[in-house]
N, C-alpha and C positions, 0 to 999 in steps of 0.2 A: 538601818540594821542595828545600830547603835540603841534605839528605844527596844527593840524587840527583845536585844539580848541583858538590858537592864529588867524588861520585862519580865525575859526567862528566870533572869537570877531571883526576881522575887517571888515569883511563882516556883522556884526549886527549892529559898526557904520555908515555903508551907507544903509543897509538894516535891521533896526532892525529884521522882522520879518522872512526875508527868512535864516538869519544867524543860528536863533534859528533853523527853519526849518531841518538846514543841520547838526547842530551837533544831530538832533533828528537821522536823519536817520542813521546816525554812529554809534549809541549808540545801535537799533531795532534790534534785531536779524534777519539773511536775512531768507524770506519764500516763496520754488520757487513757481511760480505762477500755477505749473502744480503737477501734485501726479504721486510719485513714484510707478512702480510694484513688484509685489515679484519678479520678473525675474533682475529686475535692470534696469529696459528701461523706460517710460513714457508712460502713456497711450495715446492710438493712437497710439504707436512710439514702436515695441518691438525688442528688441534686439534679442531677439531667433529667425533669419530669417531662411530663406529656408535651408542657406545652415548649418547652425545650428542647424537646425532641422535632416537632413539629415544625416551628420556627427556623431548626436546620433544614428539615427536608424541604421545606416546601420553600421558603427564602429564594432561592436563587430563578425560580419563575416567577417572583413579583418584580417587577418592572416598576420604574419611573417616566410619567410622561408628563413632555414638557410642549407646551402649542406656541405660537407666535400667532397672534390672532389681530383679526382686522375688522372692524368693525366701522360701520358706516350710518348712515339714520336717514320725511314726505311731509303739505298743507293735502288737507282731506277735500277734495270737491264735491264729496259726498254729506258734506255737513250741512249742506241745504237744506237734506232730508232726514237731519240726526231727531235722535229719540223714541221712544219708545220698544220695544222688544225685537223690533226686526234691522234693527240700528246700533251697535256701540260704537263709543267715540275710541276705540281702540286703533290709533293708529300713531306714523310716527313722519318727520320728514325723512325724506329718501332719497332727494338728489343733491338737495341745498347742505345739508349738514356737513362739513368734512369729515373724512374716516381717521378713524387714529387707529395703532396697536397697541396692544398689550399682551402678556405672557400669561402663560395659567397651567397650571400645575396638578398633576392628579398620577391614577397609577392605574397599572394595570396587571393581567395575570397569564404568563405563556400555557395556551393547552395544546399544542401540537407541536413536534419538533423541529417543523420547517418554519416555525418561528410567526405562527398565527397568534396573534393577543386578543383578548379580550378587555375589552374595557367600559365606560359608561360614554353612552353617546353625549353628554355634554360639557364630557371632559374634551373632547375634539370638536366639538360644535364650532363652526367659524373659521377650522383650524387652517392658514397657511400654510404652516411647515409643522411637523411633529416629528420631536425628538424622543426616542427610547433610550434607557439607560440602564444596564442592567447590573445586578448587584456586585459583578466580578469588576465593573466599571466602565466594558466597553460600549458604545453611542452609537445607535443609528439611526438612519431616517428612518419614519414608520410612512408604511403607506395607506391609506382607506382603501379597504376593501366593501366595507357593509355597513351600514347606519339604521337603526330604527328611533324614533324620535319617541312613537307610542311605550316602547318599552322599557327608551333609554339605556339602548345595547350598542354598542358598535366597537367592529372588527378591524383593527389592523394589521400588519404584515411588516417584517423588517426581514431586510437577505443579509446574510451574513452565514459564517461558518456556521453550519450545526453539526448534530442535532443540540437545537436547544434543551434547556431543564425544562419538567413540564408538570400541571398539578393533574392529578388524576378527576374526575366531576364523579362526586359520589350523586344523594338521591339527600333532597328536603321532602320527601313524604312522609318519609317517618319522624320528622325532628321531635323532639319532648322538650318540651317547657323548662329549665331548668336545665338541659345540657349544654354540657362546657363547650365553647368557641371561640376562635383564634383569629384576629385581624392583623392584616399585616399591610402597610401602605406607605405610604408617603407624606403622611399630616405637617404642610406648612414647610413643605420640601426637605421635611426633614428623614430622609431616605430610609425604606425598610423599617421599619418602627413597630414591632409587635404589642398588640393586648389582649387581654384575653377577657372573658365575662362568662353568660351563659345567655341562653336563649330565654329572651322575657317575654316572648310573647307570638303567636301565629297569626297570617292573615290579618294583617295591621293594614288598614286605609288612613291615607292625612292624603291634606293639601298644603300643596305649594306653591304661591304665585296660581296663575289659572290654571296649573293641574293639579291633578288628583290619583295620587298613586294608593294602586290597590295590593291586596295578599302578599305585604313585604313581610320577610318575619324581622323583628323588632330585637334588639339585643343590648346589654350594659355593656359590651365591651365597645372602651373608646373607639370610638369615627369622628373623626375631624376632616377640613376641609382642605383636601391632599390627599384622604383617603379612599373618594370618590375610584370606581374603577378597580379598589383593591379585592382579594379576595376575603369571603371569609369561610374557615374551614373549622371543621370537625375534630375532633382525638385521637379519628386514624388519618389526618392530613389530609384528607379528600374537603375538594371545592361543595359549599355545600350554599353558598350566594355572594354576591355580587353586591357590595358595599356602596352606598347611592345614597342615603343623605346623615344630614342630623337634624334635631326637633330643633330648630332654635330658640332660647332660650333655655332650654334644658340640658342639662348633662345627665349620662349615663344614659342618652337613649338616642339609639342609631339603629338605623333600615336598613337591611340588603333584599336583594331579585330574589328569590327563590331558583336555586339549579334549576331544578324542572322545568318552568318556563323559561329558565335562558339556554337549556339544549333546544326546546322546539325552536326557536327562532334564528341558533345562532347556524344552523346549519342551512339554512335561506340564507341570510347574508353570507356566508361562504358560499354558497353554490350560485346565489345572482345578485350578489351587492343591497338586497333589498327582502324586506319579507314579503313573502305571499301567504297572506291571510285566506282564511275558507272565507269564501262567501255560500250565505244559506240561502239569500235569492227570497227572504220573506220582509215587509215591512209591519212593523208594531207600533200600537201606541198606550199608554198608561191606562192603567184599571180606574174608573171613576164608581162613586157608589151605584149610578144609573146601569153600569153595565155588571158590575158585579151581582143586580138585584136581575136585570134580563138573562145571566147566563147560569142565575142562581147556584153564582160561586161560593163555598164552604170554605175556602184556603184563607190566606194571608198573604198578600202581595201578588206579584203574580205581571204581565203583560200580555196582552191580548193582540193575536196575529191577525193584521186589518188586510193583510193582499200577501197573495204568494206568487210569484213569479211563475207561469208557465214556462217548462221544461227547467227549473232551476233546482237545487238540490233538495230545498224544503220540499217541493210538490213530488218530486222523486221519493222523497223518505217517509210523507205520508201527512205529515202538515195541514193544517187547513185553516181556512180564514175563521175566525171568533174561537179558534184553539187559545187557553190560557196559556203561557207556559210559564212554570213554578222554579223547574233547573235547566242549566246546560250543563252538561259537562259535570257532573258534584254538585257545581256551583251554584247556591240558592237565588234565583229570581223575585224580587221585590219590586224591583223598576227597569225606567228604558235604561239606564247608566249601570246597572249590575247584568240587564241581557249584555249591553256593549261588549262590556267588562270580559264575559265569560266567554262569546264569542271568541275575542280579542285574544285568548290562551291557546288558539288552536290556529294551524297553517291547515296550507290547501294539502291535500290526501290524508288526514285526519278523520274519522270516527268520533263522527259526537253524539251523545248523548242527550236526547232531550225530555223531560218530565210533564204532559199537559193535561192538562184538566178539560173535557170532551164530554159534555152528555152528562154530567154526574159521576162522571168515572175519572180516575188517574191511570193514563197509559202510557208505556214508555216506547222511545221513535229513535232510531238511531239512523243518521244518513252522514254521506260524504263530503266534508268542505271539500269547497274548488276554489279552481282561479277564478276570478270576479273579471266576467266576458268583457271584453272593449269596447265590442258594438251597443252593449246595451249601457253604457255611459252614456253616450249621446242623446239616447232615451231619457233616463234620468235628469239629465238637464234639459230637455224641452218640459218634460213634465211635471220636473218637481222644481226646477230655478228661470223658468221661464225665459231660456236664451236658446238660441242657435250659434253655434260659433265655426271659425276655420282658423285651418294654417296659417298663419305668417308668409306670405312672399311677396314679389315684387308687383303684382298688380293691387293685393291687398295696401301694399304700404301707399301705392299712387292715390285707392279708392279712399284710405281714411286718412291720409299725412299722417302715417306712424312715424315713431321716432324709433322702433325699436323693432327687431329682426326675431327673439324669443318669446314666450308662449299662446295665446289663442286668443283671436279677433272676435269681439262679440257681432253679429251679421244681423241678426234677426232680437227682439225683445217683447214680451209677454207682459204688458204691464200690468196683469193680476196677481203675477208669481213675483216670487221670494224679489229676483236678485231687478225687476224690475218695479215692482215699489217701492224700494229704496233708491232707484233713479240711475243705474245702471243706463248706458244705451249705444246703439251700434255706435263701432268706431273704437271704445274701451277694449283694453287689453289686461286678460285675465295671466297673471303672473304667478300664482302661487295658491295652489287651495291645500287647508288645512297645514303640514309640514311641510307638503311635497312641490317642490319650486316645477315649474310648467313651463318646458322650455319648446313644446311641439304639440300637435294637435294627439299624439297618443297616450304622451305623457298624460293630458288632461284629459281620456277615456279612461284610464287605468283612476286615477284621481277621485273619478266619480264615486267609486265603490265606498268612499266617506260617508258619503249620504245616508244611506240604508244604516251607516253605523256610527251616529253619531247626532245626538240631538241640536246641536251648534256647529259650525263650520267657518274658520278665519278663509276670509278671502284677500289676495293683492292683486288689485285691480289697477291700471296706469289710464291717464288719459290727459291726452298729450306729451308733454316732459315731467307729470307729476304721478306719484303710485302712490297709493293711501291705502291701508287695512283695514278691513271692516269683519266683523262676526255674523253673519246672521243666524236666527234660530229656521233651523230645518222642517222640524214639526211642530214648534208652536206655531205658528199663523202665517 
């Protein structure tokens, strides 16, 4: 103060008046020239923006989940017959290895008030016990209700007081490039943790490990690993997808589900623990130049319908064998993995949409997915994996010395087809096709319905105290 007011004095002798001037305003206590709000922002100007606002409301439906998981590990006796295309060495040991636990961490998002979450199915993959946590701080068990592996969805349930807080599901059909989005999660357990970015991008496919995730929309707001599960929302606080990976090696770029596809599925795992996919009851196989020159196709990509299932819903809706088809659903058709794909968007009592190329002409076929019938499993595998199989019980276990009481006894083997050139043979016990673990002779009808949808198919096979994994290709050879 001391320099200021030496300062003043010699600026008062060249300026007597502006000197006084300036030790005045030193002295004035400062008054900003605008008024404070209660929020802490300035009027005109409020701190509590969009995504602050959002963050409140929607906050106390994301959830913390915590798994105890057990994990366990098979020699292949199918290695005899390793190599080549109808062969991977894809397997692991399975009775020898000891299981260990570990904990794993993710989030998830309450949409019902009786306290239904949603989450990502491999956030609970494995899960022994699950704990929910929720922002007010109280803990409860979560229960599985519904799991999809293909989608990477799955539903839990926790009882406790409600009505829980809940996010409203808006619609990702209209998203735009460049709109603001809000993540909110758990990244690294480190609880509730909001970002925010904007939407970079639609209909994003990568791969991960041997899958391959399609039509995520793609976003700059941070996803870290704890985010899995979490939501992410919109500017009016609506659920708008489902927070599911990051690029790794990259930042600024993270995946979520698209809403859309997670209402059609999430209401099958509420109503029977599992989805029920349409089946179309047609089998395809890839366009070659040879056929596109016989059916003197004009398009670009496309799959070609080789058999339709009598009485199935393709032959119902009008289908027919040497039909191109170009779409399902929107969905552009290029190959058998984008038919998969598009299929795979729609459950049983759905309206789909198909696009085929006939005659020279484009016409459009719209018929009814169904349940994918049980008896005609059994078909399926005589015809296309070359086995017969049965139930588990106690005459079976005396005929083959099983060691085990769970899923289906190979009886009979076709050693032209698939799962008998690779050296399958009676007495083997089929434990698990594709996801779905085969604990009973129906479970492994229902199972079938892979086939038709699915160029590859992981098999767990046991024979005697050992169970080994194997993939084979469907419709290559």
């Amino acid at each position: 103060m001391s320099r200021i007011l030496r300062g003043g004095r010699a600026i008062s002798r060249a300026y007597p008046c502006f000197g006084w001037l300036l030790v005045f305003l030193f002295l004035v206590p400062f008054v900003p020239p605008w008024t404070e709000t209660a929020e802490g922002g300035v009027e005109g100007i409020s701190r509590r923006n969009v995504v602050v606002r959002v963050a409140e409301a929607a906050g106390p439906a994301v959830v913390n989940i915590s798994t105890r998981v057990v994990s366990g590990g098979g020699t292949n006796p199918f290695y005899e017959f390793g190599g080549g295309t109808l062969f991977d060495e894809f397997f692991r040991d399975f009775f020898e290895s000891p299981s260990r636990s570990y904990s794993s961490l993710g989030s998830g998002v309450i949409i019902r008030p009786d306290g239904t979450i949603l989450t990502n199915e491999h956030v609970i993959l494995r899960a022994e016990r699950i704990k929910v946590t929720l922002l007010d701080g109280r803990e409860f068990e979560g229960r599985l209700v519904g799991s999809d592996p293909e989608s990477d969805l799955a539903v839990i349930r926790i009882a406790g007081r409600g009505p829980f807080p809940t996010i409203a599901m808006g619609t990702s059909r209209d998203l735009m490039i460049g709109e603001t989005v809000i993540a909110i999660g758990n990244p690294f357990g480190l609880s509730h943790t909001v970002t925010a970015g904007v939407v970079s991008s639609l209909h994003r496919s990568f791969r991960s490990g041997d899958r391959v995730y399609r039509d995520f929309i793609q976003t700059d707001a941070s996803i870290n690993p704890g985010n899995s599960g979490g939501p992410l929302l919109n500017i009016m606080g609506e659920l708008i997808g489902i927070n599911t990976a990051i690029y790794r090696g990259a930042q600024g770029i993270g995946f979520a589900i698209p809403v859309d596809r997670v209402k059609r599925i999430v209401d099958d795992l509420i109503a029977y623990g599992e989805v029920h996919p349409a089946w179309i009851g047609i089998q395809i196989q890839e366009l070659d130049p040879s056929l596109v020159e016989h059916f003197h196709y004009k398009g670009k990509g496309g799959v070609v319908v080789t058999r339709v299932v009598s009485g199935g819903p393709g032959r119902k809706g009008g289908l027919r064998r040497g039909d191109i088809i170009e779409r399902v659903g929107g969905i552009e058709v290029s190959c058998m993995e984008d038919y998969y794909h598009a299929v795979r968007q729609f459950t049983s009592g759905d309206e789909i949409d198909f696009q085929v190329f006939r005659g020279g002409q484009r016409i459009r076929i719209t018929l009814l997915g169904v349940d994918f019938p049980a008896a005609y499993g059994l078909r399926l595998a005589r015809s296309v994996l070359g086995i017969e199989v049965a139930g588990i019980d106690d005459k079976m276990i005396r005929r083959y010395d099983l060691y085990v009481r769970s899923g289906v006894v190979v009886t009979s083997v076709d050693r032209s087809r698939i799962l008998g050139r690779i050296g399958v043979q009676p007495g083997d016990v089929i434990r698990q096709v594709a996801d779905q673990r085969i604990d009973d002779l129906d479970q492994f009808k229902r199972a079938m319905s892979v086939i038709e949808m699915s160029r590859s198919v992981l098999f767990q096979i046991q024979r005697g105290r050992w169970a080994s994994y194997v993939t084979v290709d469907i419709w290559g050879g």
